[in-house]
C-alpha positions as CSV (number, residue, x, y, z in Angstrom):
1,X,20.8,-19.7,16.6
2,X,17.1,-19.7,15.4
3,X,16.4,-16.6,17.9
4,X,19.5,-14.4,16.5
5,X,18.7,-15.4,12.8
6,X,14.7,-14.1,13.7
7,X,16.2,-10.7,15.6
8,X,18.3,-10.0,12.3
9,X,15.3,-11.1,9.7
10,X,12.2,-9.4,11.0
11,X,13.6,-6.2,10.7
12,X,15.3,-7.2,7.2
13,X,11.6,-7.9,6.5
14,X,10.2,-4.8,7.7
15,X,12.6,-2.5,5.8
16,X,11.4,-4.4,2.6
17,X,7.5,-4.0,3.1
18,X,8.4,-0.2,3.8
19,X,10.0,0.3,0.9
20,X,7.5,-2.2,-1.3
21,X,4.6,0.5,0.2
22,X,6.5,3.5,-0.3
23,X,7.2,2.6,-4.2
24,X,3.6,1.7,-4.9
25,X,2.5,5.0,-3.4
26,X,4.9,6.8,-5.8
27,X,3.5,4.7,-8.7
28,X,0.2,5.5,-7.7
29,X,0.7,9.2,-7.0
30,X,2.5,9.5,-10.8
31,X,-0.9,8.5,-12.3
32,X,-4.0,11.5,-13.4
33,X,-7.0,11.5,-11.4
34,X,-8.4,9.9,-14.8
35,X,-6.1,6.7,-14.1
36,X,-6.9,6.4,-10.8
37,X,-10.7,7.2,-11.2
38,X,-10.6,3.9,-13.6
39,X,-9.0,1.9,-11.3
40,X,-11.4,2.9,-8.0
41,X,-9.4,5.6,-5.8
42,X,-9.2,9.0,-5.2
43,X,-5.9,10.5,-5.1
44,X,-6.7,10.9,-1.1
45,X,-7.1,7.7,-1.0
46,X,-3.5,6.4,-2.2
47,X,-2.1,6.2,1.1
48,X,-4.5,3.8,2.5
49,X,-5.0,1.4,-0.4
50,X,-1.3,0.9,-0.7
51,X,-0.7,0.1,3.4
52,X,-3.7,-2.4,2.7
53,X,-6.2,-0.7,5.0
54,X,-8.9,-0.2,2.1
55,X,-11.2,-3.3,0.9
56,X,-13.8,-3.4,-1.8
57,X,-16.7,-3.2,0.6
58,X,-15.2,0.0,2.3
59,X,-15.5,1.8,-1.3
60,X,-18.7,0.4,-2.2
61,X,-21.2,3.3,-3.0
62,X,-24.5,3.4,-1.7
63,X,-27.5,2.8,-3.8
């Protein structure tokens, strides 16, 4: 029972972190460049930070 519950979940789980990425790239692409300047991305980046593939060290300028 545990394998046929984890066949029908994982998916389940899957289709909700889609859906949880795709809504916080909408969010993010309804703000102005000003917002998103304040908060650290360009709009280029929107993509990336929302799948989690952007840290604070990867947008750290150099001095």
């Amino acid at each position: 029972m545990s394998a046929m519950l984890s066949t029908i979940v994982r998916p389940v789980e899957q289709i909700a972190r889609f859906l949880v990425r795709r809504a916080a790239i909408a969010r993010l692409c309804a703000l102005d460049d000003d917002a998103l300047k304040d908060i650290g991305l360009a709009r280029s980046e929107i993509e990336a930070a929302a799948c989690g593939l952007m840290t604070a060290s990867s947008r750290a300028t150099p001095r």
